[in-house]
Each structure stands twice: as structure tokens, then as C-alpha cells.
C-alpha positions in Angstrom: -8.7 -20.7 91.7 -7.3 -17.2 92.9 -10.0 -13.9 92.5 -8.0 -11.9 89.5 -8.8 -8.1 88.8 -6.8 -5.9 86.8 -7.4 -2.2 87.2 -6.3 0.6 84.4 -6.1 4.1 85.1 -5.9 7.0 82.5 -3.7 3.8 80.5 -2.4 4.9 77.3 0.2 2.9 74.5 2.1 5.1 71.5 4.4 4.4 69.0 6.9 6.9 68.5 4.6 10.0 68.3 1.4 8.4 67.8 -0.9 7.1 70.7 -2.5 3.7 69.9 -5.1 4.7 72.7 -4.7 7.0 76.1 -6.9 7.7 79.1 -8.1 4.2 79.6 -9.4 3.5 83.1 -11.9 0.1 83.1 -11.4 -2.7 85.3 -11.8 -6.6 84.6 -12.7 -9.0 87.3 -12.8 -13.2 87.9 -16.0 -15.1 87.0 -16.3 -12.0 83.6 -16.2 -12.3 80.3 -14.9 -9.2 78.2 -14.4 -8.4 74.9 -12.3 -5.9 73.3 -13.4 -4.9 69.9 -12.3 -2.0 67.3 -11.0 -1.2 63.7 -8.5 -3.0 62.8 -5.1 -0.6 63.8 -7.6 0.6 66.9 -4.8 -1.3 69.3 -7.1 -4.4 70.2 -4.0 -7.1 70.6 -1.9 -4.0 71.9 -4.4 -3.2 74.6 -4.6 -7.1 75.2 -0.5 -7.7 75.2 -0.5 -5.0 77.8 -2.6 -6.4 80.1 -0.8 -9.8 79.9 2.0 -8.0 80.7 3.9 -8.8 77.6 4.3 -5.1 76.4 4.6 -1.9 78.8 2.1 0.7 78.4 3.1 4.4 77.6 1.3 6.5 80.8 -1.3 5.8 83.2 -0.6 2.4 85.2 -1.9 -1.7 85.2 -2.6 -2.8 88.6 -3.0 -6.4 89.5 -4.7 -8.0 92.1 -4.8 -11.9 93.2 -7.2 -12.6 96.2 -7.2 -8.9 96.8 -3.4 -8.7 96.9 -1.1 -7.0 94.5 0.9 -8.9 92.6 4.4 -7.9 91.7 4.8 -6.9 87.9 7.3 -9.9 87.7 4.7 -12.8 89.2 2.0 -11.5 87.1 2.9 -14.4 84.4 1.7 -16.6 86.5 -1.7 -16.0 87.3 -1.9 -15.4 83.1 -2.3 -17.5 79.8 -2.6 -16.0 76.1 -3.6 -18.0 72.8 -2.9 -15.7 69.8 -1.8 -16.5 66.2 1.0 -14.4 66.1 3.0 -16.8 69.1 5.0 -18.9 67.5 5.4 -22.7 68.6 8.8 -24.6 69.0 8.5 -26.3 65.7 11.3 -28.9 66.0 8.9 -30.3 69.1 6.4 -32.7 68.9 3.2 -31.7 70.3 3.2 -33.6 73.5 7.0 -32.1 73.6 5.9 -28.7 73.6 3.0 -29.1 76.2 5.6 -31.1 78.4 7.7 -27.7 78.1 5.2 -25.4 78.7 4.1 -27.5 81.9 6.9 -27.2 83.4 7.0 -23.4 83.6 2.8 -23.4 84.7 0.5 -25.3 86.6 -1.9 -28.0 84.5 -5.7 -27.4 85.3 -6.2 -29.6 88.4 -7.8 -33.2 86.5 -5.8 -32.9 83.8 -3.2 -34.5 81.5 -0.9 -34.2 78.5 -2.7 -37.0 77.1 -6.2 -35.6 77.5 -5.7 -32.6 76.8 -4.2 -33.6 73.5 -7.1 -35.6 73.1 -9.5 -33.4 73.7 -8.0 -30.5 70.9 -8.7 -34.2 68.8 -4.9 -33.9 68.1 -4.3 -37.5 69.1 -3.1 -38.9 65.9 -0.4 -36.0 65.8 1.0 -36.3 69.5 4.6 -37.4 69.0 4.6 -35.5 65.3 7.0 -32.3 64.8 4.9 -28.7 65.1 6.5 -27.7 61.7 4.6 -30.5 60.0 1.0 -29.2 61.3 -1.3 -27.0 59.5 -2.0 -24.0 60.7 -5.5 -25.1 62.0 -3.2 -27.7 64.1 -1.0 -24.7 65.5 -4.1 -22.8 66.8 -6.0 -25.6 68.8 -2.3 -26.2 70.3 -2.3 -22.2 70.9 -5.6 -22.8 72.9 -4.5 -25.5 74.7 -1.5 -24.5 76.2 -3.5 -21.6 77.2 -7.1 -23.4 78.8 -5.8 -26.0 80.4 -2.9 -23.6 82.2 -4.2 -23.3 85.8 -4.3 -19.3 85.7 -7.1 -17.2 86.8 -7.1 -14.9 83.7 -7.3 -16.0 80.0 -6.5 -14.1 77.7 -7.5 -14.6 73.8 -6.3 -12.3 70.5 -8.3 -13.7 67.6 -8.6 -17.0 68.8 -10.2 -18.7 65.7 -8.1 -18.1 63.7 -7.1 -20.7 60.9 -10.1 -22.9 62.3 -12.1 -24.5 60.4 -15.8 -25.0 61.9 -15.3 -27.9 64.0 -12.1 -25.7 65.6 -14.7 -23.0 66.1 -16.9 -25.3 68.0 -13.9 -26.6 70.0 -13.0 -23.3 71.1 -16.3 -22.8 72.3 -16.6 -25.7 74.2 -13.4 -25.5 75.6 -14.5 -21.5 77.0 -17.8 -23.1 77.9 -16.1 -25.8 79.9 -13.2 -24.5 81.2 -13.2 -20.6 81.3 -17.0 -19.8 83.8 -14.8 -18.6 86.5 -11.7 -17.1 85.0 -11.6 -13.9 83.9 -11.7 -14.1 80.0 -11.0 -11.1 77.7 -11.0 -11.4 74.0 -10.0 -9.2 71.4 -11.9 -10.0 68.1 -14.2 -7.8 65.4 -16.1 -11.2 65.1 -18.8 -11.7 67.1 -18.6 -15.5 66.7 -15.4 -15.1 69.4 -17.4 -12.9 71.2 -20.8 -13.8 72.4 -20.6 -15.7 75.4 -19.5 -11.7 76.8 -21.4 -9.8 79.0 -19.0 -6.7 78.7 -18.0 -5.4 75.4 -14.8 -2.7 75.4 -14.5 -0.5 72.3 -10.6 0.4 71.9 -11.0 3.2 68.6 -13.3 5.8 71.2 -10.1 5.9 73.3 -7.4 7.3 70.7 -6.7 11.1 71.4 -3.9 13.0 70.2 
């Protein structure tokens, strides 16, 4: 799996007049954990969107490096995966519809299936049901699926227990044990339970200036 780092430099996100945070220089690298913690309204899932590269930040720039090689803002996709409640599934698909789908688009984690995969989330029963008949406990270990077993060398998580109950919890955490040691992992969460296999913790209020 490719060496990921992602580099900001005096990085700052606003809204219309007001700045979510500014003047953000920190660096994450492969094989480290990092979580990114605040009040809630701090910009925790903003700062985390931005460096999946699904929103643009305001000033400052997001470099990205793969095998100490910049990547081109439109290939950074690739090397990423995100699991956070606010995505929304394809509910007219079945489960094993929807992971077919997103397969398509990104590598599988080398060893794995469709079919294990599902089994492992315990989502077995369910395979070849509709999404819009799943609870929302159902929706989240589908969330962390799509995004473990992508083969990507950054994982990205906003929140990720969300709607789990506490065998979801410990599936998440197995499933970050197992599969996560040498990605880069950031995680953007007020609860420590999300949290504590970091070694570096990233506190996103103490970086809002006017």
C-alpha cells in the first residue's frame, strides 16, 4: 500500500464572512492515527471533508503526496475512503448492490470479497435486501465497509459510531484494529470511544481567528 501524507499550510475554511478555522499548517502521514476533536460548530467534519478533498478550503493550500509524489487534485479520490453519517446510500440497492457499485469505481482490499465483507459487518441475512429497509445501525456498518475494505492508503472517519449500538462499536474497532495499522486514519469525534487507538490528537476550535 502507497506511503500517503497530506501537508496543510496556513489552511483556513469560511462561510460567507465567518472563518470556520484559518492558519492551519499540521501534516498527517501513513502508518498514524489522528484525531480531530472540537466543539461542536468548531469545523471538525469541515476540516475532515477538506482533506478528502470533497470541499475546497478558503486560503492556505492541501498538498498530497503518494510514495513521495504529488498527486494531482483530481486522482486524490483514489488513494481516499470516508464513512460518515451524513452520506447517503443508494436506497433502491441491495446491499451487495451497492458494494458491487462502489467496487467498481475503487480497488477491494487485496483478500477480500463482497461476500466476506458483508459477512464480516454480520449483515449476511440482509445481503440481497433494499438499503431503504435497514435501520440506521444497518446504514453505518455499510458506511464503514465501503470505506475499510476500499484499498486506499488514507481512511478517513466523521463520527463513525454513529447509530451503533455496542456490538457496532466493537465492530468498528476491530475492523480499525484489523485493517487500518498502516493507513493513515484521521477521525473527527468529541468521543473518546472513536478516538483512542490515536497517538495524535488535533484540536480544531484553537484555530478559529477572525
Amino acid at each position: 500500500m502507497a506511503a500517503m501524507k497530506i501537508l496543510l499550510s496556513d489552511t483556513g475554511k469560511r462561510y460567507n464572512r465567518e472563518w470556520i478555522f484559518r492558519k492551519l499548517s499540521y501534516t498527517f502521514e501513513s502508518s498514524n492515527h489522528y484525531a480531530i476533536t472540537g466543539s461542536n460548530g468548531s469545523g471538525k467534519s469541515t476540516l475532515l471533508q477538506i482533506l478528502a478533498g470533497s470541499l475546497t478550503h478558503s486560503e492556505g493550500t492541501v498538498y498530497y503526496e503518494s510514495n513521495q509524489q504529488v498527486l494531482a487534485p483530481n486522482k486524490v479520490y483514489q488513494h481516499i475512503s470516508l464513512a460518515a453519517p451524513y452520506l447517503e446510500l443508494p436506497e433502491e440497492m441491495t446491499l451487495y448492490e451497492f458494494l458491487a457499485f462502489h467496487f467498481s469505481f475503487k480497488s477491494i482490499l487485496p483478500g477480500s470479497t463482497i461476500e466476506s465483507m458483508i459477512q464480516m459487518i454480520g449483515l449476511e441475512k440482509a445481503a440481497h435486501k433494499q438499503i431503504r429497509y435497514f435501520s440506521s445501525g444497518m446504514k453505518q456498518r455499510a458506511k464503514l465497509a465501503q470505506a475499510v475494505f476500499s484499498d486506499t492508503s488514507a481512511v478517513f472517519f466523521d463520527e463513525p459510531c454513529t447509530n451503533l449500538d455496542a456490538e457496532g462499536v466493537n465492530l468498528y474497532q476491530h475492523l480499525v484494529e484489523h485493517y487500518c495499522s498502516n493507513r493513515l486514519v484521521v477521525v473527527s469525534s468529541n468521543d473518546e470511544e472513536e478516538y483512542r487507538f490515536c497517538s495524535f490528537v488535533l484540536t480544531v476550535g484553537r484555530h478559529k481567528t477572525q
